[in-house]
PABAMAR-160420 format. One record per residue (C-alpha): residue number from 0; z, y, x. Coordinates in steps of 0.05 Angstrom, whole numbers, padded with zeros to 5 digits. Layout:
// residues N
<NUM,<Z,Y,X>>
...
END
This chain:
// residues 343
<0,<-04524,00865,02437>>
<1,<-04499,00864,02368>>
<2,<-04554,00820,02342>>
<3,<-04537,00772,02405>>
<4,<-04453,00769,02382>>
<5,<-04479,00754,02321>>
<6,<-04521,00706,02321>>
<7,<-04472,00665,02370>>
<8,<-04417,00681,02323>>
<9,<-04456,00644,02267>>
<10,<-04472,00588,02307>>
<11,<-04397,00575,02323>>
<12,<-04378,00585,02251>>
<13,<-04434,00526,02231>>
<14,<-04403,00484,02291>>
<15,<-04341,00490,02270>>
<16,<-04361,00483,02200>>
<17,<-04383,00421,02217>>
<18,<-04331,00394,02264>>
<19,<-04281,00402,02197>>
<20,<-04336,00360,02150>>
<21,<-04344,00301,02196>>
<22,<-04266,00304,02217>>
<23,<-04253,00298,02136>>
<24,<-04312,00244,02128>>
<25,<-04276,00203,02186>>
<26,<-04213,00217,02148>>
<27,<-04241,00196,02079>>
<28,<-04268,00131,02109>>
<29,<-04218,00109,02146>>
<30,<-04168,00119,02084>>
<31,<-04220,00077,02043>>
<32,<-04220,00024,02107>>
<33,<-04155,00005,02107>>
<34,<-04148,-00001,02035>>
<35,<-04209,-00050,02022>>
<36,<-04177,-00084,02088>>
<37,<-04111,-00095,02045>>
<38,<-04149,-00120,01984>>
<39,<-04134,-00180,01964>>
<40,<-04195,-00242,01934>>
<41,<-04189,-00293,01890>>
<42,<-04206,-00340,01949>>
<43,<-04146,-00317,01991>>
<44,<-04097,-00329,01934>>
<45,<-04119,-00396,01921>>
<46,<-04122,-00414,01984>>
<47,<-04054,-00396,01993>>
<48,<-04027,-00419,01932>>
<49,<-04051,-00490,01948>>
<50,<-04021,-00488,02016>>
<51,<-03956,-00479,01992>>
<52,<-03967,-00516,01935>>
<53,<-03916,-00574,01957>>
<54,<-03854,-00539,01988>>
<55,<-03817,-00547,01918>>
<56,<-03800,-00619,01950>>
<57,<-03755,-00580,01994>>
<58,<-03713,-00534,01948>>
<59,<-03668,-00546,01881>>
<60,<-03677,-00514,01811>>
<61,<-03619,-00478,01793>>
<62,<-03573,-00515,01754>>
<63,<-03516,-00473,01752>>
<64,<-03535,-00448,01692>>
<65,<-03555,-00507,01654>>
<66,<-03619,-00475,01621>>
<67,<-03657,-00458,01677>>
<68,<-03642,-00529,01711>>
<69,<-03700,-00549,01648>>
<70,<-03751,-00514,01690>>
<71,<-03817,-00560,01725>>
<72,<-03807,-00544,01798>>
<73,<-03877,-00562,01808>>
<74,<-03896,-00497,01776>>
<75,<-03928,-00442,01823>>
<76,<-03959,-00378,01808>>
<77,<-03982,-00318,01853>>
<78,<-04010,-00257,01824>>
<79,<-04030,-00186,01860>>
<80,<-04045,-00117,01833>>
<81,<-04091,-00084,01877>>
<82,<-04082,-00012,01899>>
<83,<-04141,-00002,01848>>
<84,<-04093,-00031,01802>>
<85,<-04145,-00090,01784>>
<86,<-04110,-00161,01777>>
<87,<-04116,-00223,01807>>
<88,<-04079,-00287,01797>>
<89,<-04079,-00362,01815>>
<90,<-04036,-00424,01795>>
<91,<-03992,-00423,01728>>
<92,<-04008,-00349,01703>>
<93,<-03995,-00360,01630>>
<94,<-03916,-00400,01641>>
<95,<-03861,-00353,01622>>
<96,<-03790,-00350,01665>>
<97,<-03736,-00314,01658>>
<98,<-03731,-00243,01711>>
<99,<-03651,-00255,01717>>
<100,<-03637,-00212,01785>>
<101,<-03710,-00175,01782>>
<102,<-03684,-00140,01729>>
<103,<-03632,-00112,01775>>
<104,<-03677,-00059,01800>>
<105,<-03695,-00028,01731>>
<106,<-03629,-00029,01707>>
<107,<-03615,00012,01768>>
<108,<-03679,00061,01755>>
<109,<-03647,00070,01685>>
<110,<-03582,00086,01700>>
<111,<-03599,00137,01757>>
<112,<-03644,00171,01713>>
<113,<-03588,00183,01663>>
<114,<-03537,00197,01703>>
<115,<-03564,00216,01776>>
<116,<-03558,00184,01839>>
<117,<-03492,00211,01866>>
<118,<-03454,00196,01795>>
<119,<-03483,00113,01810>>
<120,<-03468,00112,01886>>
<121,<-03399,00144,01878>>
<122,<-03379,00071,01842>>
<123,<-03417,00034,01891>>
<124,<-03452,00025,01960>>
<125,<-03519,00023,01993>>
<126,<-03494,-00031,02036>>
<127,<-03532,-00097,02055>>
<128,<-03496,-00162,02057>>
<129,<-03485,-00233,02085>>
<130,<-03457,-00254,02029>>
<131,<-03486,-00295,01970>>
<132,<-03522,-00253,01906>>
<133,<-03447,-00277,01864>>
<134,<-03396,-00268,01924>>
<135,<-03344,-00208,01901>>
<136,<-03364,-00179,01964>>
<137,<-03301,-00114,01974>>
<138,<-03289,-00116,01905>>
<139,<-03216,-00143,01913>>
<140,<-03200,-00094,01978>>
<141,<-03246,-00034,01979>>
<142,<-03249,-00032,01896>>
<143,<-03320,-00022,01892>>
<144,<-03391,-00067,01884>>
<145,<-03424,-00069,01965>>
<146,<-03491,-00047,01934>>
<147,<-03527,-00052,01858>>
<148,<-03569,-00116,01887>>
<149,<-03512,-00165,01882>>
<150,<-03483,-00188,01809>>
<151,<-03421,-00138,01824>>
<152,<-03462,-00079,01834>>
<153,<-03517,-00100,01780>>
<154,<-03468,-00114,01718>>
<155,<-03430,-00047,01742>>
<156,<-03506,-00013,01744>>
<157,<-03518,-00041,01676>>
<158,<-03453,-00016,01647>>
<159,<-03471,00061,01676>>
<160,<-03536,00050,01622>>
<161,<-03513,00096,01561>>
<162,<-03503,00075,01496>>
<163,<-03465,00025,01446>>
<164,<-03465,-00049,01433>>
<165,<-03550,-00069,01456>>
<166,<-03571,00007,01464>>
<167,<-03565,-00003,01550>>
<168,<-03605,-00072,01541>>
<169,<-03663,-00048,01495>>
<170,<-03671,00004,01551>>
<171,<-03677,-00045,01598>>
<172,<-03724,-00096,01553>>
<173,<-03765,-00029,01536>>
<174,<-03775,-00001,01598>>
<175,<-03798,-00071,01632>>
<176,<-03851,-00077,01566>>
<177,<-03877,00001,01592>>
<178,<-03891,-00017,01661>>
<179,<-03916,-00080,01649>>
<180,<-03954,-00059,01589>>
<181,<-03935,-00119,01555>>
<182,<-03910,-00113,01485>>
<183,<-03899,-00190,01475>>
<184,<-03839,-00198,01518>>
<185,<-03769,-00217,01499>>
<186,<-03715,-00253,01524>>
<187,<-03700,-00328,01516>>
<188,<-03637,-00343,01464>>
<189,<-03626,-00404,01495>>
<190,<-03615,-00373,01569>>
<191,<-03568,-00315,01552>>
<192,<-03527,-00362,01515>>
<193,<-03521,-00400,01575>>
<194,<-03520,-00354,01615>>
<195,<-03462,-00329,01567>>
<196,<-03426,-00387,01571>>
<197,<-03418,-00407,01637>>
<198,<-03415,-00341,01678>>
<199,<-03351,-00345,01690>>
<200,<-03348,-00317,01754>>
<201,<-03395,-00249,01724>>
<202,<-03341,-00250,01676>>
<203,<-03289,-00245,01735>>
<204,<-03330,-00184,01755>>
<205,<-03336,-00154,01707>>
<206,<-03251,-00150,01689>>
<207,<-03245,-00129,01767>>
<208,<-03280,-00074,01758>>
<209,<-03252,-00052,01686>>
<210,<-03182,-00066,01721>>
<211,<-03209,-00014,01780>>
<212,<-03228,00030,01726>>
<213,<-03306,00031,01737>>
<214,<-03323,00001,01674>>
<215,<-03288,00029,01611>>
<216,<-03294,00003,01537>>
<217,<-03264,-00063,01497>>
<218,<-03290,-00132,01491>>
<219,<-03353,-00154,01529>>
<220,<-03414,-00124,01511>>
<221,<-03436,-00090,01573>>
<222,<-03425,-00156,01607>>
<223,<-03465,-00183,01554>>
<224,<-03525,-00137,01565>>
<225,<-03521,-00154,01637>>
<226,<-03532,-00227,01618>>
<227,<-03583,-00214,01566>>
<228,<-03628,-00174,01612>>
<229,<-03627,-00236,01660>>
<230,<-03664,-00275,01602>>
<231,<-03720,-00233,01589>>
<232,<-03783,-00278,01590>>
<233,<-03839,-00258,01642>>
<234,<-03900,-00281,01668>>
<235,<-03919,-00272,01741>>
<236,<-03971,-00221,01724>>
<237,<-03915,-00169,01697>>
<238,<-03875,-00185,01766>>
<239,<-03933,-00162,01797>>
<240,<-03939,-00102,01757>>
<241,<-03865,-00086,01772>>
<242,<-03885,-00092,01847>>
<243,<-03938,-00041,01837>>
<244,<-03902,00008,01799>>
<245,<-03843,00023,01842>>
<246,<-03898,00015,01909>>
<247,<-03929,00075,01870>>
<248,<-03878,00120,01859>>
<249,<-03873,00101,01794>>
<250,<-03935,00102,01758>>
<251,<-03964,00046,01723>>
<252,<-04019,00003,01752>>
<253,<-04070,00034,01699>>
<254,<-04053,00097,01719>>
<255,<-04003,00126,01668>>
<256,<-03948,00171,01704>>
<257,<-03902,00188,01650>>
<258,<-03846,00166,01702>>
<259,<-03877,00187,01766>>
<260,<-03813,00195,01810>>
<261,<-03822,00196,01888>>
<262,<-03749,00196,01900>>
<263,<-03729,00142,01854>>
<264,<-03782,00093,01872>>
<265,<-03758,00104,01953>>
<266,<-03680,00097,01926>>
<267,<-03709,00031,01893>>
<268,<-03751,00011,01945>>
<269,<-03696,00022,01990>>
<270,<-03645,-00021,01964>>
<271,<-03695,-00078,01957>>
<272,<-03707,-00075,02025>>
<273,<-03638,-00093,02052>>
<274,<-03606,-00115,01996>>
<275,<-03665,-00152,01951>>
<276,<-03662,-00222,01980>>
<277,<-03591,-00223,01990>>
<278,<-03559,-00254,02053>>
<279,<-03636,-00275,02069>>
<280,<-03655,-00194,02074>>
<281,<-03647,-00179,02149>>
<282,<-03693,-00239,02164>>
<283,<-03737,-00227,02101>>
<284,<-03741,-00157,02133>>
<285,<-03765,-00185,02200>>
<286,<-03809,-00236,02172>>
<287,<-03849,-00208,02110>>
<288,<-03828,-00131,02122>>
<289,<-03826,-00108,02050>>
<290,<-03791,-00080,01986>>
<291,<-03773,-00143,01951>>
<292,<-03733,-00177,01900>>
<293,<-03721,-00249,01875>>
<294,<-03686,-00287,01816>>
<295,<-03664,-00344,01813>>
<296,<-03717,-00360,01760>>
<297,<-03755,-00370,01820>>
<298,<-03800,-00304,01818>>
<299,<-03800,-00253,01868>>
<300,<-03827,-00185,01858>>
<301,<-03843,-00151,01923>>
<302,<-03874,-00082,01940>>
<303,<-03926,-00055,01989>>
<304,<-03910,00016,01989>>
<305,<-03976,00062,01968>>
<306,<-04024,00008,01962>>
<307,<-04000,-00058,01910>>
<308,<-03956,-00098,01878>>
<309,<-03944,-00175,01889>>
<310,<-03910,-00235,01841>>
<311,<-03901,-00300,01867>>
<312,<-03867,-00351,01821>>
<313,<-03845,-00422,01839>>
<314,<-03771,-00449,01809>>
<315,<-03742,-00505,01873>>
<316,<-03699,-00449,01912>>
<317,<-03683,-00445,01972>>
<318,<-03599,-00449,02003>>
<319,<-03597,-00370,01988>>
<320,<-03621,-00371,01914>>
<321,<-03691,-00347,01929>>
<322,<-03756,-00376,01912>>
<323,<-03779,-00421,01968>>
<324,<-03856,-00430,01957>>
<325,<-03852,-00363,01936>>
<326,<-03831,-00335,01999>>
<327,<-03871,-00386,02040>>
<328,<-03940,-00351,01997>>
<329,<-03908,-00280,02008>>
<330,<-03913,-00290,02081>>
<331,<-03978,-00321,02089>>
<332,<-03998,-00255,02050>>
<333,<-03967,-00209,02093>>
<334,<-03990,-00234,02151>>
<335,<-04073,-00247,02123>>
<336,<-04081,-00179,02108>>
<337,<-04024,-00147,02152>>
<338,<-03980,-00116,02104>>
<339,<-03914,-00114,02136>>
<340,<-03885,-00039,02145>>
<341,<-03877,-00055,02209>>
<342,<-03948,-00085,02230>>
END
């Protein structure tokens, strides 16, 4: 009787056993499915690229700030970091632009890592917006920036960085070289001192909000860093990078996770989704269905949570300031390899 119980006992253990190994195999494969599924080829980026290749006849550089209306709107990049962080690009990989509002989201990183995200949120909201990226938005009745994604909120964000004079912009410029692993950038003279020049209506800002008593300190330098970070040179490669990193709660595409932070990169993530493409975000939402931000350099960095990073790059803009081949290749992305949130 005993030998009977045990020998059936043993033979349930080994089903069991094995129940677990080919439940985990089934696991492991389908894990490894869906990401070579999501991987992206050379020969679907180029065949997007030249798909979209002519929809810069239908949008405008930006001229409003007289540098950036210099730029070929003819120019197109797109560029993905694979959830294996490998690289591929196709179109104008090697042409420099400046990040302006992309930089929004690591000023933001920055500041809530210095000062937490209650002390940030307290002088600003997490709301989205149907207003343009420069509109004041509630800063003339409520007192306070709608969200850090518009200019209020972002030259607010950038004045919460700590430090004197270019100490809150050398975070910025350093912490954009780190995740992009890119030593060589730098931002563009000639931009920030147009950007300087003309932002009037930053400037405007920027006095409502040290009027409201958000932004202490004399003179301009913290509106000046704002401006500054929205010249720093990149390629489309480091927008893709910048994609990746916050998709992976903030580690690097090569793997370095000396800033590995679930919470921030959701907070991040987060605000990009309804606030990244400005008045365009509840349709960008619907349409492409991911983390994303643009600049009105014409790049857009966008994020697939867990698995990549994306850069598209193209300078003719659409009536909402965003990049409009660049969101034209986003989509035809998102919808190849089905990497909406919501598919």
């Amino acid at each position: 009787m005993n030998r009977t119980f045990g020998l059936i006992t043993a033979l349930l253990v080994l089903s069991y056993t094995g129940r677990i190994d080919v439940c985990q195999a089934q696991q492991t494969t389908s894990t490894a499915t869906v990401k070579d599924a999501k991987k992206i080829d050379q020969a679907t980026l180029n065949s997007i690229l030249e798909k979209n290749s002519q929809h810069f006849k239908l949008g405008k550089v930006a001229d409003y700030i007289p540098e950036l209306g210099k730029a070929n709107a003819q120019s197109i990049a797109l560029s993905v970091v694979n959830n294996d962080g490998t690289l591929v690009s196709a179109g104008d990989i090697h042409q420099k632009f400046t990040i302006q509002s992309i930089s929004k989201i690591i000023a933001l990183m920055i500041a809530v890592q210095e000062n937490g995200e209650k002390a940030v949120f307290e002088k600003m909201g997490y709301f989205g917006t149907d207003k343009p990226f420069n509109h004041f938005g509630n800063l003339e009745t409520m007192g306070k920036p709608l969200n850090p994604m518009m200019n209020a909120g972002a030259i607010l964000t950038t004045a919460l960085i700590k430090g004197n004079a270019e100490e809150p912009f050398a975070k910025i410029l350093k912490m954009i070289r780190f995740i992009t692993n890119n030593e060589q950038i730098d931002y563009s003279h000639a931009v920030y001192n147009s950007e300087r020049e003309t932002g009037h209506r930053n400037r405007g800002m920027f006095y409502i909000m040290r009027n409201n008593g958000l932004i202490d300190g004399e003179g301009e330098e913290k509106l000046n860093n704002y401006f500054k970070q929205c010249s720093i040179e990149i390629t489309v490669e480091d927008l893709a990078k910048i994609g990746y990193f916050f998709a992976n709660h903030c580690v690097r595409y090569d793997g370095n996770k000396q800033f590995q932070d679930p919470n921030l990169s959701q907070l991040i993530q987060s605000q990009m989704l309804i606030a990244g493409m400005y008045e365009f975000s509840g349709e960008y939402a619907r349409t492409v269905g991911l983390p994303s931000k643009s600049g009105v350099g014409g790049g857009i960095a966008v994020s697939v949570p867990r698995y990549m990073g994306i850069g598209a790059f193209s300078p003719a803009l659409d009536q909402h300031g965003n990049s409009l081949a660049g969101y034209h290749m986003i989509l035809d992305l998102v919808n190849a390899k089905h990497l909406s949130l919501f598919d």
